[in-house]
N, C-alpha and C positions, 0 to 999 in steps of 0.2 A: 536563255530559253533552250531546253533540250531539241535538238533534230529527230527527226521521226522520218525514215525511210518509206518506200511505200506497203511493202509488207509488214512493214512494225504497227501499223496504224491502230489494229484491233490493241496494241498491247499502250499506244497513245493513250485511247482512251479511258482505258482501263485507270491507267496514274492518273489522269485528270481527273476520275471520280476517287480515285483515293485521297488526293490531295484536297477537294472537297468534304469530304470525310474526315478528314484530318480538320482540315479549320473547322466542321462545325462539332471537330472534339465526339463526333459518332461513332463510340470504339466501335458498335454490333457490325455497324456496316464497313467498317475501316476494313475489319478481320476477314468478313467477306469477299472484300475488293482483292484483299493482298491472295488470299487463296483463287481468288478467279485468274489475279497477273500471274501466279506461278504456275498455272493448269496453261493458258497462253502461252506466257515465253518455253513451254517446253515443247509443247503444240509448233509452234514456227518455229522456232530455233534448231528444232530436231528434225526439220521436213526443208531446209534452205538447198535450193540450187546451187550448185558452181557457180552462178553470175550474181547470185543473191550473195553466196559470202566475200565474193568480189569489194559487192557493194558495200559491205562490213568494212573491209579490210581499209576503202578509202572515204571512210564515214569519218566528216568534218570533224565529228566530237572524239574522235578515238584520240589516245594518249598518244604523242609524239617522242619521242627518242630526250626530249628538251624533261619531257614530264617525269621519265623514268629517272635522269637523275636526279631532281629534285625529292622523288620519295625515297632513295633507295641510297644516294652518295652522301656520306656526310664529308664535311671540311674540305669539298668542291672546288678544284681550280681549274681555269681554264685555260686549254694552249690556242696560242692561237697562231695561224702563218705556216709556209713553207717553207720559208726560208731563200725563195725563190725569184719569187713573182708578188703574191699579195695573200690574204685571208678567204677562205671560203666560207661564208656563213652555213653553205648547205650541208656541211662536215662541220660536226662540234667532237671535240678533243677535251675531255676532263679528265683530272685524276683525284681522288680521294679517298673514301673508305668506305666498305658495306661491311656493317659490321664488324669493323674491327680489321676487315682485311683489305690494305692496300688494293687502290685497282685502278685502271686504265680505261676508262668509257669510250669511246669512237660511237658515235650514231650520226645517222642521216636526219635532218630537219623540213620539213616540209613549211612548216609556216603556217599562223590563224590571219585570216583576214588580210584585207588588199593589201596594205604595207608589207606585212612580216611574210607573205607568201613570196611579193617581191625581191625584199631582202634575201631570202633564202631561198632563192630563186624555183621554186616551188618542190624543193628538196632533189633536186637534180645537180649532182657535183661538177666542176669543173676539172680540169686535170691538177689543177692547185689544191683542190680538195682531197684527192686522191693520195698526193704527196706532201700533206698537213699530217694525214690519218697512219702513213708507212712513220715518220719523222717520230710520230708520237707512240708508234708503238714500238720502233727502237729506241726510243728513249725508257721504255716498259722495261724493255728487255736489259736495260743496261742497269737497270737500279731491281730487275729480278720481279716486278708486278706483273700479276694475270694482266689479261684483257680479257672484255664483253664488247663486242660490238652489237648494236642494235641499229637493224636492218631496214627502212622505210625508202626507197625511191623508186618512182617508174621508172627508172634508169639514167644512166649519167646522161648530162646536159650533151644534145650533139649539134651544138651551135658551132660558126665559122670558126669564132674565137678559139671554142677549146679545141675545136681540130690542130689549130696551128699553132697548138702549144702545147701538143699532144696527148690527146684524152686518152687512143690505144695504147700507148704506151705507158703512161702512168699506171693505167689499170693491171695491163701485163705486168709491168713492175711489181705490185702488189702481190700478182696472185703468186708468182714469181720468191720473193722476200719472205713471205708471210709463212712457205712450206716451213724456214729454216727459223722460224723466231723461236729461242730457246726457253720461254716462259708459256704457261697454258693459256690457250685462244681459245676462247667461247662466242659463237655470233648467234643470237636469234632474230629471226624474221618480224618483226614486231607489227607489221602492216603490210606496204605492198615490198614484195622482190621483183625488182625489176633486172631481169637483164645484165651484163654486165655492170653494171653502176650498182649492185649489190655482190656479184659474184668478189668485185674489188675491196671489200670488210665481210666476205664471206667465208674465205678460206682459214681454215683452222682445224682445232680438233674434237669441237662438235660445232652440229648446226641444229638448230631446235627452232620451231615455229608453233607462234601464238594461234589458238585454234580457229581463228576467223583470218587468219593471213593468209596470201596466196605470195607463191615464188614461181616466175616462168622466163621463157628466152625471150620473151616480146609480149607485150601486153595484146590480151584478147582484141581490142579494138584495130591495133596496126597486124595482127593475122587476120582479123576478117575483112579487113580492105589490100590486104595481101593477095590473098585465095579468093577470095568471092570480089572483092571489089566492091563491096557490099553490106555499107555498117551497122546493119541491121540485122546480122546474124554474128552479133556479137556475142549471143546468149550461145550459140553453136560454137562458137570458136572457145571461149570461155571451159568450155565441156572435153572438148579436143583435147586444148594445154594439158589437162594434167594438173591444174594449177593449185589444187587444196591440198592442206597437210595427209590429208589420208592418202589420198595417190603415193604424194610424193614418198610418203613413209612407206607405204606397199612394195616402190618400187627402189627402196633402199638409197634416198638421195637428201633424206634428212635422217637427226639420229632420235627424233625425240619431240613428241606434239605438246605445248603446255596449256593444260586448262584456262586457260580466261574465264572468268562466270560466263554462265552460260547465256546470259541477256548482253553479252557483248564486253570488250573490255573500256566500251565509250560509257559505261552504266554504272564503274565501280573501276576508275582508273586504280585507287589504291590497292583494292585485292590484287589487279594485274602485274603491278610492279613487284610486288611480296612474290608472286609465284613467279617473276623472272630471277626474282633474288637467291630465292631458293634453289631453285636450278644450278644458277652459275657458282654459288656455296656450294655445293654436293659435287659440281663434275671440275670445281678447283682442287678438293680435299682428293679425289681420287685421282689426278691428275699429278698431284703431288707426289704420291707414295709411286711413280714412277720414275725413274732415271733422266737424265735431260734427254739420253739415247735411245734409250725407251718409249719416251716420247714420242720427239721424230720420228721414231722409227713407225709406230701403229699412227702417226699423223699422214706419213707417207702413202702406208698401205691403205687407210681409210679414203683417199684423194684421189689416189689411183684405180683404187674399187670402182669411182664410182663410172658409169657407160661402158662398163668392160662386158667384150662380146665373144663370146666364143663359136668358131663356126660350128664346129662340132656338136654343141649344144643347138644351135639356130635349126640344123638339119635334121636333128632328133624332132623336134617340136615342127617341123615340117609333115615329116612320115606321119 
């Protein structure tokens, strides 16, 4: 059974009579229904809050990082471990092929239902995860594969454990390592960004976010009991962040927003994965026709770009 959010409800109902439609085999009114759901989903979909696409981005039914590569990886293996400590389920490491072209997959797992949420600890990494994900993209790098990281956690786990096994540091590590990997890094936002525990499969040389995904330094809920103390101005804090790909693109911190349909990418997981495929296909080939040095070099500059302030400027836009 499909989830229905609580603004989706008119577009609920809508499918319920189409799928009535549908079984008593009544094209007149089928064709009708389908023309009233697309006059709807454009209706809501085109008018959603900040805290509405929130709501999207951690909608039960959306594609998980696990979904992507099942549509998009063929001859899929998986790495598993750090070589350290143990396995993180909430970090999956595949390598296989999209089309023909070798590649590296890293995504975050969140988990369906009370087991697998558990297991993957509700896509929140540990610091094992963090250096499963570094392990497996030097391994990338040493046999010459892209990588796509696909981006889903409210942020890395900050339980006793992984403190003292060090979560800042692994993460630092990454973001650290990641400037200097000499094959092309692609991450898109596939759902939520959380905080460091994304910024750590974040760094590369682009960033692209799915168009119902949101990327911030702390989830709306822990800013508004930050500031207000008070979690019911969630839908306020939510608006503050910044957190939707338009902001973030305005304000030059992503490189690139990818259509999802526009009824969500929990509606048509398959179309979603194709426009992730295409993406990381198009900015691999251009990526290519650059030098290793080349590379790094505009990898650098893009990374350093980003919260750069000049006083000079700040004073002008004061006057």
């Amino acid at each position: 059974m499909a989830t229905y959010l609580e603004f989706e409800k008119k577009i609920e109902q809508i499918q319920q009579d189409i799928d009535s439609a549908r079984a008593k085999n009544d094209e007149y009114a089928l064709e009708s229904f389908e023309k009233d759901l697309d006059k709807e989903v454009s209706k809501t979909m085109k008018s959603l809050s900040d805290y509405q696409k929130l709501q999207l981005a951690r909608h039960p039914d959306r594609p998980y990082a696990l979904d992507y590569i099942r549509f998009i990886l063929d001859d899929a293996y998986e790495i598993h471990g750090d070589r350290a400590f143990r396995d993180d389920p909430a970090i999956l490491c595949y390598m296989g092929y999209i089309d023909g072209q070798k590649t590296m997959i890293i995504g975050e797992q969140k988990g369906r239902g009370t087991k697998h949420k558990l297991k993957r600890n509700f896509g929140m990494p540990n610091p094992e995860g963090y250096r499963k994900a570094l392990r497996a993209v030097k391994l990338a790098e040493k046999f010459n594969i892209p990588v796509l990281m696909l981006i889903d956690t409210p942020g890395a786990y900050p339980g006793l454990g992984a403190e003292e096994r060090g979560q800042s540091e692994a993460i630092a590590k990454n973001l650290f390592e990641f400037t200097n990997i000499k094959v092309p890094m692609i991450s898109v936002v596939i759902g939520e960004g959380g905080s460091g525990g994304a910024l750590a499969i974040g760094v590369g040389d682009r960033l692209a976010m799915m168009r119902y995904s949101v990327f911030a330094v702390i989830s709306p809920e822990g800013c508004a009991a930050i500031l207000w103390n008070d979690p019911k101005k969630v839908e306020q804090a939510a608006k503050a962040l910044k957190i939707t790909p338009d902001s973030l693109l305005e304000h030059g911190l992503v490189d690139a927003i990818l259509d999802e349909p526009l009824i969500g990418a929990h509606r048509d997981k398959k179309v979603s994965a194709e426009v992730v495929k295409k993406y990381f296909l198009e900015n691999v080939a251009q990526l290519k026709e650059l030098s290793v040095e080349e590379m790094l070099d505009k990898r650098y500059e893009h990374l350093t770009s980003v919260g750069a302030f000049s006083e000079e400027e700040d004073s002008e836009q004061q006057q």
